[in-house]
Structure formats: C-alpha cells, structure tokens
Backbone as ProteinMPNN parsed JSONL, in Angstrom:
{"seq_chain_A": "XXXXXXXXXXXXXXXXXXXXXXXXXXXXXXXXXXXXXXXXXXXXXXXXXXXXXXXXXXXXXXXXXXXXXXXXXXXXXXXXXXXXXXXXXXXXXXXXXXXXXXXXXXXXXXXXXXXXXXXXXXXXXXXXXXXXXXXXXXXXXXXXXXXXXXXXXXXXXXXXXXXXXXXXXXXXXXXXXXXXXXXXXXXXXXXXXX", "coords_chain_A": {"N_chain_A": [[53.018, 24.797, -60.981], [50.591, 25.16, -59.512], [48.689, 25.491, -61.662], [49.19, 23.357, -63.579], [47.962, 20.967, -61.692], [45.744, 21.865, -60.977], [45.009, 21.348, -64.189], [44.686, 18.832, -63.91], [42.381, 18.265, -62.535], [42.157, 19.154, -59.637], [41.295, 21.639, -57.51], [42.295, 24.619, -55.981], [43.879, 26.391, -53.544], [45.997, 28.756, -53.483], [48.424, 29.929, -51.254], [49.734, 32.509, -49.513], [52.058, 33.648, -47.147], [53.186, 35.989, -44.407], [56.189, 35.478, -44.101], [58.079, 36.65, -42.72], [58.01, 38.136, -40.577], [57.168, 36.706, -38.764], [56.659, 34.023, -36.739], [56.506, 30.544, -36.569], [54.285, 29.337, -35.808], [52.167, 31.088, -35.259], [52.16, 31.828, -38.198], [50.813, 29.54, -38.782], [48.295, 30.016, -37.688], [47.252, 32.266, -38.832], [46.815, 31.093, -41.847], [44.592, 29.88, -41.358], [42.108, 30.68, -41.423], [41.277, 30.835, -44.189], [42.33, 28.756, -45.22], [40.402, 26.691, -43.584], [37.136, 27.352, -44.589], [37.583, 27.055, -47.228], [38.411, 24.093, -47.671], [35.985, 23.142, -45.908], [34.205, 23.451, -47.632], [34.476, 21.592, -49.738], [33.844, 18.25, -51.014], [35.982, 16.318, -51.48], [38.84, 14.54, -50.549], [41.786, 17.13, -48.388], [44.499, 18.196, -49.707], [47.702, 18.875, -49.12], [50.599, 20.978, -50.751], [53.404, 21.846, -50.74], [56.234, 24.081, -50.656], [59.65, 24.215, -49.737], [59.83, 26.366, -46.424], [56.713, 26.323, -46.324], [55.97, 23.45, -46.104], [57.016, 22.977, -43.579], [55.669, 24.866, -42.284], [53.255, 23.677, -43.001], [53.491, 21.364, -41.521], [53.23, 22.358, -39.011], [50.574, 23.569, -39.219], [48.71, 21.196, -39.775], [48.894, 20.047, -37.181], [47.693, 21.59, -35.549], [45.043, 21.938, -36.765], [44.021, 19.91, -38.037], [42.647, 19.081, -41.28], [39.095, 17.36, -41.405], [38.605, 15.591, -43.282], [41.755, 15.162, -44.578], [43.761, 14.379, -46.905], [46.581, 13.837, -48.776], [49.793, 14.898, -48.762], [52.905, 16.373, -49.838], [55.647, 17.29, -49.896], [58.193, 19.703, -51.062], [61.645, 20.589, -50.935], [61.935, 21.021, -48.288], [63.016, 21.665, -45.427], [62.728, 19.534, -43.721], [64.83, 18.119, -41.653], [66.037, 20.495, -40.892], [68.054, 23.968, -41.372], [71.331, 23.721, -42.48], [72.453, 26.119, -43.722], [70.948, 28.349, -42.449], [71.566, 27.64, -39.508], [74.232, 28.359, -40.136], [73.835, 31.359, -40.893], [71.489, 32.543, -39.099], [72.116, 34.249, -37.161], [72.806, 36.793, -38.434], [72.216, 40.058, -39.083], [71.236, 40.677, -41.771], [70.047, 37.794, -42.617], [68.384, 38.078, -40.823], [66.818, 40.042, -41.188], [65.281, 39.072, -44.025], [64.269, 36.051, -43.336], [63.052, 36.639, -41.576], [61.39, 35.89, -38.431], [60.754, 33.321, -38.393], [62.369, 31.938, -40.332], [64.313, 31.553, -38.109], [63.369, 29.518, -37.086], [64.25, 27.558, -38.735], [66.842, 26.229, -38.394], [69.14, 23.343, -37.291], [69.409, 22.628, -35.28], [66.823, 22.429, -33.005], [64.903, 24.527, -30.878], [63.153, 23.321, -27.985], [60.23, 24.332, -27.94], [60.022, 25.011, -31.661], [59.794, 21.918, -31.746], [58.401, 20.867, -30.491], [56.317, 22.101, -31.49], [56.116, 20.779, -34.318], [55.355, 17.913, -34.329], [55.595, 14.502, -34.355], [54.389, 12.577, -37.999], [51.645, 11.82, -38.793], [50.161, 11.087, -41.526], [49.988, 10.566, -44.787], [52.719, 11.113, -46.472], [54.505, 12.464, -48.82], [57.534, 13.427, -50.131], [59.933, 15.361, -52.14], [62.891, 16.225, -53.339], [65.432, 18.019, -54.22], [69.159, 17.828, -56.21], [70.176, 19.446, -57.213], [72.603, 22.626, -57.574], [71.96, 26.078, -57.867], [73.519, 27.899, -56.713], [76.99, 28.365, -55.894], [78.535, 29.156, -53.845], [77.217, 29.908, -51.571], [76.136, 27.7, -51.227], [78.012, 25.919, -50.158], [78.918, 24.968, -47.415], [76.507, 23.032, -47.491], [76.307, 19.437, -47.08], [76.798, 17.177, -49.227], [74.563, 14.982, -51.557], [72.65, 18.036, -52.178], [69.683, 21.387, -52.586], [71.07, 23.425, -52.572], [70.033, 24.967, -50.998], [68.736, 22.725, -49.286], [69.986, 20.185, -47.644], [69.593, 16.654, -49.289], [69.221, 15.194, -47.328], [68.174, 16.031, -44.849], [65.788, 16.754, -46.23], [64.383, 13.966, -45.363], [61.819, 12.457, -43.56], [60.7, 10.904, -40.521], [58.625, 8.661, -41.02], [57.701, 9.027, -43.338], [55.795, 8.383, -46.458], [56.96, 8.383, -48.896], [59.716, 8.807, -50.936], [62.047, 11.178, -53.22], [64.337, 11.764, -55.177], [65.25, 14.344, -57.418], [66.442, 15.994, -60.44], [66.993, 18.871, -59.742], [67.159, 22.645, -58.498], [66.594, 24.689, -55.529], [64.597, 26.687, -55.391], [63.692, 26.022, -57.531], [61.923, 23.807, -57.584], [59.033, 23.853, -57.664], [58.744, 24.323, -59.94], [59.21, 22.465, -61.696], [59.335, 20.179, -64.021], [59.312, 17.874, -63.631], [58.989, 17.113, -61.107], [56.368, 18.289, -61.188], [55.005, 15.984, -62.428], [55.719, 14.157, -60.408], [54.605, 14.79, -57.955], [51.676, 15.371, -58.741], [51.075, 12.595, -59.119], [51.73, 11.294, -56.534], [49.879, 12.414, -55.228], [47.352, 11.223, -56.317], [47.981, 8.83, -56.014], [49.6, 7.952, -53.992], [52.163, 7.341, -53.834], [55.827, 7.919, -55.444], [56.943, 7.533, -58.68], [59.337, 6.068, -59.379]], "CA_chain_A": [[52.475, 23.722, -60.168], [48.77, 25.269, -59.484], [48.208, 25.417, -62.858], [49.355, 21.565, -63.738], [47.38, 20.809, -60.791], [43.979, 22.72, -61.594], [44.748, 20.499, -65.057], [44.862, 17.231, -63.237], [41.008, 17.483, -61.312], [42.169, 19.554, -58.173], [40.648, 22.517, -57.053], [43.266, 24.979, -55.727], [44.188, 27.179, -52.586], [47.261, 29.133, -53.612], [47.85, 31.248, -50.029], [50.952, 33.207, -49.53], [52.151, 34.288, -46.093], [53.816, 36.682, -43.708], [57.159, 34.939, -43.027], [59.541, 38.19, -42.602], [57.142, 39.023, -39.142], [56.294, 35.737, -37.466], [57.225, 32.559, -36.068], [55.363, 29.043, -37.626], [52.808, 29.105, -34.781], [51.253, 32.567, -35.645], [51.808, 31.887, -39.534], [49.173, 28.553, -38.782], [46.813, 30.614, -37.462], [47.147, 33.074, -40.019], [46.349, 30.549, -42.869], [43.707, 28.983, -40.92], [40.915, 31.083, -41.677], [41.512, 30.464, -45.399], [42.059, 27.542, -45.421], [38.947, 26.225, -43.236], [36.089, 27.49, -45.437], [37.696, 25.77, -48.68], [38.083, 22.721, -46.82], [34.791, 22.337, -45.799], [33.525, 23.47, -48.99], [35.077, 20.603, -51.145], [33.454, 17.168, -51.271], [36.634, 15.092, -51.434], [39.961, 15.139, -49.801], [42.189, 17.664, -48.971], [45.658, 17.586, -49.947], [48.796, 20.02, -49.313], [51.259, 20.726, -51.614], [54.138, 22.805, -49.942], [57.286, 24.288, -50.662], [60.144, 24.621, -48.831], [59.585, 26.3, -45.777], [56.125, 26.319, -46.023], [56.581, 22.52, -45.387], [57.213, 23.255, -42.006], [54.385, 25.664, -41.836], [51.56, 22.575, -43.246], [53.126, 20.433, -40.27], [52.263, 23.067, -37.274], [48.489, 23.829, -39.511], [47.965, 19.918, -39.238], [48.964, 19.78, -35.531], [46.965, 22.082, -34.704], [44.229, 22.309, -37.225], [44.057, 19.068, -38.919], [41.114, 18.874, -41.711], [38.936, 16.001, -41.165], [39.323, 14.839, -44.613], [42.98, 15.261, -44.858], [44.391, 13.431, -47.876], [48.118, 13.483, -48.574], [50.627, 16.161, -48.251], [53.959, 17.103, -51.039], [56.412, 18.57, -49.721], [59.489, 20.14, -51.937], [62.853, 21.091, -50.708], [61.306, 21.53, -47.1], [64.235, 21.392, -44.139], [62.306, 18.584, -42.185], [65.965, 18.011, -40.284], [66.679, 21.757, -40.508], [69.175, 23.685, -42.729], [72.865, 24.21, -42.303], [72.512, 27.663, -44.22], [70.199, 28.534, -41.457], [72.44, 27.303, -38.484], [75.426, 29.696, -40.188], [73.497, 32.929, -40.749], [70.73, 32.897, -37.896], [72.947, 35.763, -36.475], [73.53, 37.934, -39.526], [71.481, 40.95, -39.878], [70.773, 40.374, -43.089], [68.953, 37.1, -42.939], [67.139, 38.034, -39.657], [65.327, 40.944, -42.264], [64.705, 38.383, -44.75], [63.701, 35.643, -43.438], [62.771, 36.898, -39.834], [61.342, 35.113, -36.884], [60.257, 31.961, -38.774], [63.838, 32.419, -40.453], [64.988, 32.025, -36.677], [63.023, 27.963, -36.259], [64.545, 26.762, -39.523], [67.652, 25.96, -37.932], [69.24, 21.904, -37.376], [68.964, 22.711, -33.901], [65.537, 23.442, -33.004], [64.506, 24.455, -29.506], [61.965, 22.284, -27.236], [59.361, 24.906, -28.729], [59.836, 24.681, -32.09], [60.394, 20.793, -31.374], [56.552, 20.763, -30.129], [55.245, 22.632, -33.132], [56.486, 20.084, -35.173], [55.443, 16.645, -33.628], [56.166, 13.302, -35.692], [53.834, 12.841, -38.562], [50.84, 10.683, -38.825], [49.355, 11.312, -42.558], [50.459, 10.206, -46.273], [53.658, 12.272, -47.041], [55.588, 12.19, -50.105], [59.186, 14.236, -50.024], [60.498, 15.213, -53.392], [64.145, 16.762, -52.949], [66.638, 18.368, -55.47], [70.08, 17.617, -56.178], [71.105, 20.499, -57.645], [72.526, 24.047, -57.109], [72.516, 27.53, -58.916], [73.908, 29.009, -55.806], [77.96, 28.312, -55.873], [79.071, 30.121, -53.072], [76.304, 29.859, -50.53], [75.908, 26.043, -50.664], [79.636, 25.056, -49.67], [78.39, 24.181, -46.046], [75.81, 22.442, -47.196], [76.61, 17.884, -47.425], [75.987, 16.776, -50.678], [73.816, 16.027, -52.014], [71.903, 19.206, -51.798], [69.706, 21.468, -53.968], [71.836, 24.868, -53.053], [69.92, 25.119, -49.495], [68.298, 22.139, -48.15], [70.495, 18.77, -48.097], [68.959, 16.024, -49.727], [69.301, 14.118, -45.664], [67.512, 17.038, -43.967], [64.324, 16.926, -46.035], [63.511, 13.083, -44.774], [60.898, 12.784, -42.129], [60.603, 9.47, -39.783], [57.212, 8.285, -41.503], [57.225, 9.676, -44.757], [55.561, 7.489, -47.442], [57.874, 8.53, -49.863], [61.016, 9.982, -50.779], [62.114, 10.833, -54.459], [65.617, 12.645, -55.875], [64.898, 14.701, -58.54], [67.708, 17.067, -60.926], [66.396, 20.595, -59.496], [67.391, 23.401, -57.616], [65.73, 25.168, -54.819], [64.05, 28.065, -56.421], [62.891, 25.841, -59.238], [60.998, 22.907, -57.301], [58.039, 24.009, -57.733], [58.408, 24.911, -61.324], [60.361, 21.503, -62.703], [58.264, 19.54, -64.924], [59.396, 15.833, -63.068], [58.632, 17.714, -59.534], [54.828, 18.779, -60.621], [54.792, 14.855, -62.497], [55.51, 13.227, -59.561], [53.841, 15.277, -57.145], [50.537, 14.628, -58.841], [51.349, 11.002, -59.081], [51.65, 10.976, -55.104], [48.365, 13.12, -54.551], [46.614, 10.38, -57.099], [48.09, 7.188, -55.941], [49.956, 7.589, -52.716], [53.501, 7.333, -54.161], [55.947, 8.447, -56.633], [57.355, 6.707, -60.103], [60.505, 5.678, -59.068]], "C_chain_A": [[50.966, 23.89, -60.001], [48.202, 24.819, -60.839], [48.203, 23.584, -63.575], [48.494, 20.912, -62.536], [45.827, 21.085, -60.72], [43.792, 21.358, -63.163], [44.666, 19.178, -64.915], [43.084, 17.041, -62.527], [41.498, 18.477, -59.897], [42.374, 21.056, -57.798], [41.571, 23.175, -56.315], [43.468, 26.05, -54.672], [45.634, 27.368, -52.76], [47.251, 30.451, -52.439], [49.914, 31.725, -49.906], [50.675, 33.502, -47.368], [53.47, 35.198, -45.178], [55.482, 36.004, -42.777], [58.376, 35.826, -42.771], [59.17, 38.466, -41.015], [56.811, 37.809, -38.171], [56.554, 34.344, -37.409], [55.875, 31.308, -36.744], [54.112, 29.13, -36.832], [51.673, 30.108, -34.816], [51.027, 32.15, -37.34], [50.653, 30.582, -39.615], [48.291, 28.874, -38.709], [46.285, 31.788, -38.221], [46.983, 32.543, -41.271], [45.587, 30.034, -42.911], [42.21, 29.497, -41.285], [40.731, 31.073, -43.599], [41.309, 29.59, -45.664], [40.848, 26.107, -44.803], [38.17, 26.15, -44.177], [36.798, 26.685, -46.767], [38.27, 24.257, -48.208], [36.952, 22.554, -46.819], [34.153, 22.36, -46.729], [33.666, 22.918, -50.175], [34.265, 19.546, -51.033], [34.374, 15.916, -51.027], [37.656, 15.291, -49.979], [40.448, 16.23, -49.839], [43.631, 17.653, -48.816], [46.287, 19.316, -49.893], [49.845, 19.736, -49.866], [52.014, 21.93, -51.408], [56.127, 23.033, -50.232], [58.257, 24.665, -49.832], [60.049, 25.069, -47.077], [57.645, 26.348, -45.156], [55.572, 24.492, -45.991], [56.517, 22.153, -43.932], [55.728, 23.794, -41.301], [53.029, 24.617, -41.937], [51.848, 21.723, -41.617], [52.744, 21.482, -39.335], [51.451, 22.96, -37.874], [48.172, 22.242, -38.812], [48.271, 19.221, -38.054], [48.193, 20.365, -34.981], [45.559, 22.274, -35.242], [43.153, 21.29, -38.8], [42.537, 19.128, -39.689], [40.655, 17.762, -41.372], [39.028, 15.14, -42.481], [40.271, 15.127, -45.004], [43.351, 14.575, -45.902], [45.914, 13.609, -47.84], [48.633, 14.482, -49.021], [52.471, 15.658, -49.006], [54.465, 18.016, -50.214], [57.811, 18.637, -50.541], [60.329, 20.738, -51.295], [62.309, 21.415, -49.449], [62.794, 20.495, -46.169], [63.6, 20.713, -43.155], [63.092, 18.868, -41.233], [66.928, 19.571, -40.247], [67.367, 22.373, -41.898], [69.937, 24.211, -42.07], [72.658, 25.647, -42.419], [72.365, 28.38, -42.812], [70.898, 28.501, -40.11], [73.716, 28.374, -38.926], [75.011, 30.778, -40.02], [72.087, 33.262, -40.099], [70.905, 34.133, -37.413], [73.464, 36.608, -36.862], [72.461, 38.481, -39.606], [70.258, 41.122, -41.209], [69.439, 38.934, -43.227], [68.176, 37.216, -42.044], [66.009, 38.708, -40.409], [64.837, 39.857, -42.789], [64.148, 37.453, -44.742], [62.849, 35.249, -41.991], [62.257, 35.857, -38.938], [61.408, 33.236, -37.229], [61.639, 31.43, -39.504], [64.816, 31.436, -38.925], [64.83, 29.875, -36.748], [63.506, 26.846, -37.614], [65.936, 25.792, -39.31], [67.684, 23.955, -37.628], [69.077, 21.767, -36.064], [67.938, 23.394, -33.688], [65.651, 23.118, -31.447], [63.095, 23.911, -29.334], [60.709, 23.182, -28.337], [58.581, 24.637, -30.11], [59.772, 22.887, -32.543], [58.569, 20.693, -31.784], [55.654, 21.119, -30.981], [54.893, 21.956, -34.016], [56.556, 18.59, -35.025], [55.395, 15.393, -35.13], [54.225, 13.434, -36.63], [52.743, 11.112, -38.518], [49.538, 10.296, -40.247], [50.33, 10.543, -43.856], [51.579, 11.209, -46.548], [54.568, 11.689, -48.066], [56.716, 13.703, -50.294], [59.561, 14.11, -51.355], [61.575, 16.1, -52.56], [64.902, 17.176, -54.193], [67.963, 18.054, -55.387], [70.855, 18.731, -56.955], [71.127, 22.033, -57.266], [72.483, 25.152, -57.907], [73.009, 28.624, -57.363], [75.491, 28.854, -55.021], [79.053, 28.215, -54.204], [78.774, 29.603, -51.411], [76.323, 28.261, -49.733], [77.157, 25.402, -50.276], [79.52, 24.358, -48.837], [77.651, 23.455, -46.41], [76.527, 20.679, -47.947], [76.014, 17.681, -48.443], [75.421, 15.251, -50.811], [72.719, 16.838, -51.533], [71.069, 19.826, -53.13], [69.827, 22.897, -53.512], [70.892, 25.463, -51.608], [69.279, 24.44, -48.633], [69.336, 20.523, -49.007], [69.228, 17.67, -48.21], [68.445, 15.056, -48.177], [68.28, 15.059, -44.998], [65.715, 17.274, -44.477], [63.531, 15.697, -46.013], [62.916, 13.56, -43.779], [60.746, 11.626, -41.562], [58.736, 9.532, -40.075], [56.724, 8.509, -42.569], [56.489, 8.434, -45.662], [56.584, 6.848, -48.183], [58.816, 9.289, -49.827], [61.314, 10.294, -52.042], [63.132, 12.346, -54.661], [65.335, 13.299, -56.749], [66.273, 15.962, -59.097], [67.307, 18.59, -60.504], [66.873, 21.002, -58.59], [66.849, 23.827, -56.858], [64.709, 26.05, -55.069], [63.187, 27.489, -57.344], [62.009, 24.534, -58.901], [59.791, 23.054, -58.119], [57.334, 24.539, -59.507], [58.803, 23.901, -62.356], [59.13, 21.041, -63.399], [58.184, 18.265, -64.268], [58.758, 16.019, -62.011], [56.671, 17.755, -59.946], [54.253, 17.286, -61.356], [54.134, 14.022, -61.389], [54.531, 13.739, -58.546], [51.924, 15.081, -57.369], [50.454, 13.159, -59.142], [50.353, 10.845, -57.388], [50.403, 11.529, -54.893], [47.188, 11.895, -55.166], [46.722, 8.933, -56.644], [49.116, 6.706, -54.694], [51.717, 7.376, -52.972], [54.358, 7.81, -55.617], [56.721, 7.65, -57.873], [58.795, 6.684, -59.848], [61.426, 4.987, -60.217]], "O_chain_A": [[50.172, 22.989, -60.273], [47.385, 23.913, -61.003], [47.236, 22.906, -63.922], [48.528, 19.724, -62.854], [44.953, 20.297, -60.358], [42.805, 20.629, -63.266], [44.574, 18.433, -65.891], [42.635, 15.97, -62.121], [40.742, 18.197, -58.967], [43.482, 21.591, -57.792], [42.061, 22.304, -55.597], [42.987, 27.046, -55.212], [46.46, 26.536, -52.383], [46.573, 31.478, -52.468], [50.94, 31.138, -50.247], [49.679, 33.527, -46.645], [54.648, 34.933, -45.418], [55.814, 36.009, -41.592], [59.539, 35.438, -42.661], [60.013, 38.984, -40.283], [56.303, 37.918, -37.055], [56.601, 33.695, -38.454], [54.735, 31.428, -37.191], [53.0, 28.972, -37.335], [50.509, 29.923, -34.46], [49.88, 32.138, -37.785], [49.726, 30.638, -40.423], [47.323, 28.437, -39.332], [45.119, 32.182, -38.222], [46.967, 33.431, -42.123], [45.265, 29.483, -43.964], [41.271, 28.71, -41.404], [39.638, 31.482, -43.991], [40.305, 29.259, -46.295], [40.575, 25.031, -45.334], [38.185, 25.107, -44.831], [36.296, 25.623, -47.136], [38.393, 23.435, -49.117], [36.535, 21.794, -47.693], [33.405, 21.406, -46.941], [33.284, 23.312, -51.277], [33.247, 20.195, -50.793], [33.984, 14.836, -50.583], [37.449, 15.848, -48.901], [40.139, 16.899, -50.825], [44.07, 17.111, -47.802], [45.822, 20.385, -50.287], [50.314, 18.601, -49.774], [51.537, 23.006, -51.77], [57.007, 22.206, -49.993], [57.903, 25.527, -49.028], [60.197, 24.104, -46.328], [57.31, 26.391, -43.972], [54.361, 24.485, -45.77], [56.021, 21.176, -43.37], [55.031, 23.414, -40.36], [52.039, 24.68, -41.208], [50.981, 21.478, -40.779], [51.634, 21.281, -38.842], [50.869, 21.972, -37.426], [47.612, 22.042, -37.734], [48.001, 18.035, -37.864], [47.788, 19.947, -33.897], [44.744, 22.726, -34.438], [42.371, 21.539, -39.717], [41.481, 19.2, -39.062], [41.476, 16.93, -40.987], [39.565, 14.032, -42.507], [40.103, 15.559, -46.145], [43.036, 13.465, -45.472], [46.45, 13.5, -46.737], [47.937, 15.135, -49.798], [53.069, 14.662, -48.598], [54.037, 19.114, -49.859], [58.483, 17.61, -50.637], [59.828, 21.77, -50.849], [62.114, 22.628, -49.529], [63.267, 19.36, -46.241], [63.709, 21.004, -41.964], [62.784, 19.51, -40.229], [68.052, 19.757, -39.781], [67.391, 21.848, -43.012], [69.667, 25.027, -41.189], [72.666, 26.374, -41.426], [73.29, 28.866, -42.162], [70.759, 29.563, -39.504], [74.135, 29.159, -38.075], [75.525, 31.459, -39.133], [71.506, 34.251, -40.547], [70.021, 34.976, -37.259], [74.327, 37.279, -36.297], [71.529, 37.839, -40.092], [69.099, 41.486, -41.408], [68.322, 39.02, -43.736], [67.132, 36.572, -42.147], [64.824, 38.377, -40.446], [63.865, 39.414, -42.177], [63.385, 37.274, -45.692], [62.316, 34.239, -41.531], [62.971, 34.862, -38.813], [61.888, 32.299, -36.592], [61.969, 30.308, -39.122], [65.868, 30.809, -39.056], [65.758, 29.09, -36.55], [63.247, 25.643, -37.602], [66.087, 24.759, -39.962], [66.658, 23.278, -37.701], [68.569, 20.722, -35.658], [67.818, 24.589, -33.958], [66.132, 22.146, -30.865], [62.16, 23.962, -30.132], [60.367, 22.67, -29.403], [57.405, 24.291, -30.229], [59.7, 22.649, -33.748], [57.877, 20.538, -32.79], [54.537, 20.658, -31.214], [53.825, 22.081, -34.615], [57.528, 17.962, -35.444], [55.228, 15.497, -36.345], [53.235, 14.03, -36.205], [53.007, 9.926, -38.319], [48.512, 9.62, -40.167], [51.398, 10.003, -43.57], [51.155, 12.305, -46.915], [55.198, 10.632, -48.041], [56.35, 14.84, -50.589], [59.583, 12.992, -51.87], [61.344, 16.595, -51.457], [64.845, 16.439, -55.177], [68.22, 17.916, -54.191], [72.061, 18.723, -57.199], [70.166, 22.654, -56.811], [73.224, 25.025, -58.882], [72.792, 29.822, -57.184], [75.541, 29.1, -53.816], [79.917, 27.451, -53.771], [79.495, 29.179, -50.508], [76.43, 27.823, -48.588], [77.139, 24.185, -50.092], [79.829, 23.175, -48.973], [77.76, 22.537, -45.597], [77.099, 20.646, -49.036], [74.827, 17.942, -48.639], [75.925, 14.383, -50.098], [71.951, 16.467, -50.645], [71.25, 19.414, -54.276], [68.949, 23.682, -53.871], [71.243, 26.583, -51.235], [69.043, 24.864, -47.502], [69.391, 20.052, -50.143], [68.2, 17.699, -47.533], [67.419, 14.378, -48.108], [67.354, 14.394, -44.533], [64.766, 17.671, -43.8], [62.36, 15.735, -46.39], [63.145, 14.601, -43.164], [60.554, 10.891, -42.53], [57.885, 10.218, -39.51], [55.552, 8.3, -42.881], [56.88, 7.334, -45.272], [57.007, 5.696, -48.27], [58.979, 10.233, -49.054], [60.671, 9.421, -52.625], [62.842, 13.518, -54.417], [64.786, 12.437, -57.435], [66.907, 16.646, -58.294], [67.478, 19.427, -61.391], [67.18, 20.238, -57.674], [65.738, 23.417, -57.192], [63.675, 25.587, -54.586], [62.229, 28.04, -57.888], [61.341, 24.102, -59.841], [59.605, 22.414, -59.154], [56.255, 24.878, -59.993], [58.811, 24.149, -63.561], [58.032, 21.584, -63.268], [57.152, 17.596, -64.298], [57.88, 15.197, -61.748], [55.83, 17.338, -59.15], [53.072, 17.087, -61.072], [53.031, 13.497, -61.232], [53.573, 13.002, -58.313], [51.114, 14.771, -56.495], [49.332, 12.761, -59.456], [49.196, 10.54, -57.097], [49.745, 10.821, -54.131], [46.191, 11.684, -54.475], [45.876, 8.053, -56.803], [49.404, 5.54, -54.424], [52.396, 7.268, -51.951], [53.77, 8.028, -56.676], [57.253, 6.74, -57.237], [59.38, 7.648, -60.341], [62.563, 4.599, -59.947]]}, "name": "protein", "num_of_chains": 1, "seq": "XXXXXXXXXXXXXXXXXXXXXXXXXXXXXXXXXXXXXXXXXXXXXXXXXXXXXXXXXXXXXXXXXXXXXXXXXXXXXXXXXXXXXXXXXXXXXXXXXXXXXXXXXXXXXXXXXXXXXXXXXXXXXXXXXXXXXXXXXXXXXXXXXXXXXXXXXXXXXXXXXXXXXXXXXXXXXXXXXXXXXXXXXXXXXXXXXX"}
C-alpha cells in the first residue's frame, strides 16, 4: 500500500504503534508528534490511510488533533461498530497480552469513555471491507459477511462517504491489489469505482 501510494503522487508517513501497552487515547498522543511536523511540512492535503484497528486510532488523532488541511481518510477492515471476536475473548489471558489495553476498547460494547474518544465523524471517509476468511475456526461468531474478524456491518460509520465490498481477508487488506486501487481512487476523487 505505501509503496502503490508513493507511486500515485503521495508523500508517505508509515508510523507503527504501541498497541500491546495502551489504550487509543495515549496511542493519539503518541503519534502526534510525528505526525504534526509532516503535516505542516506538506503543501497539500493530508490524508489517512488506516488499517484495521488503527482506524479507530485516526478517529481519536482527528478528535483531538485534527490537521488543518485534513483531506480524506481510508479505512480497511476497521471495527467502526466493534468486533464480536473482541466481545468473546476480552477476558482470555491470551488476548489481553496481545492485543492489551487498546485490545480492551475494540469491543461492540464500548463504554461512555471509549464512546467519547470516538465522536461521530465530520470529514471525507471511504470504508473498504473484506468478505473473506483464512481463519476457519475463529470467525464462527462472527455474521456474515465478514473478512475472518471484522463483519462487513461493523465497519460502517453514520457519515461515511463511502462504503465498498471487496474479496479479501483481514491480514491481507492492506496488501490486495483492488483494496490499494480503490483506496487511491477515494484519496484522488472522493469515492470508490463501484
């Protein structure tokens, strides 16, 4: 995706973060000093392009840290309305290590808190989603369609631009060939090729 993206015209902030240790509201302010200085140091818009749960993580940054030239915002397989998975194993050991505190607010039930983190949206968003699984077992709970851990229902948002189905799994969003298509479509023209 960076790379198809760098080949399209757009200048690139690939940031990784700490989500084993910290809740969405700390991981904002922990991408914020990053992501400031190449913000102001661009010329045009700027645009996020977010997987999964970091998704979640662009809406707290632009609640609390909105650029002033914001442009439009991609998100892939991101649990807008939560995930099932998440709601079963909250309280297993196992995924508290792995996908710890922030792990904890992915849930279909979010508390007032994370509620507030996450206020309705007021920018250009385009939602790509997968319909498929490589994970058998895991995804049983989840309503189909799904793509093996976020249902295709859970990653609308009340205001989105766009919405767009695509054949991919979770894992592989960000790597499909239709996914990094459309996604620079929507960053270029506000929607995706339907």
């Amino acid at each position: 995706m960076e790379l198809a993206l760098q080949d399209a015209g757009f200048a690139t902030l690939n940031l990784d973060y700490d989500s084993r240790r910290k809740p969405l509201d700390a991981l904002a302010e922990d991408i914020h000093p990053a992501i400031d200085p190449f913000a102001n140091g661009l010329g045009g818009s700027i645009h996020f392009v977010c997987h999964s749960m970091g998704g979640l993580l662009a809406r707290a940054y632009l609640a609390r840290h909105r650029p002033p030239r914001l442009g439009r915002v991609v998100m892939l397989g991101t649990p807008n309305g939560g995930s099932e998975i998440a709601d079963r194993l909250k309280d297993f050991r196992a995924y508290r290590a792995l996908f710890g505190p922030a792990g904890q607010q992915l849930g279909t039930r979010r508390d007032p808190a994370t509620t507030a983190l996450l206020p309705a949206i007021d920018y250009s968003l385009g939602i790509i989603a997968g319909n498929r699984s490589i994970y058998p077992i895991t995804s049983l709970p989840l309503p189909r369609p799904h793509d093996g851990r976020v249902s295709v229902a859970n990653t609308k948002l009340d205001g989105m631009a766009d919405h767009i189905v695509i054949p991919a799994s979770h894992p592989w969003l960000v790597r499909n060939g239709e996914a990094i298509v459309q996604t620079i479509m929507f960053l270029q023209a506000g929607t995706f090729r339907h």
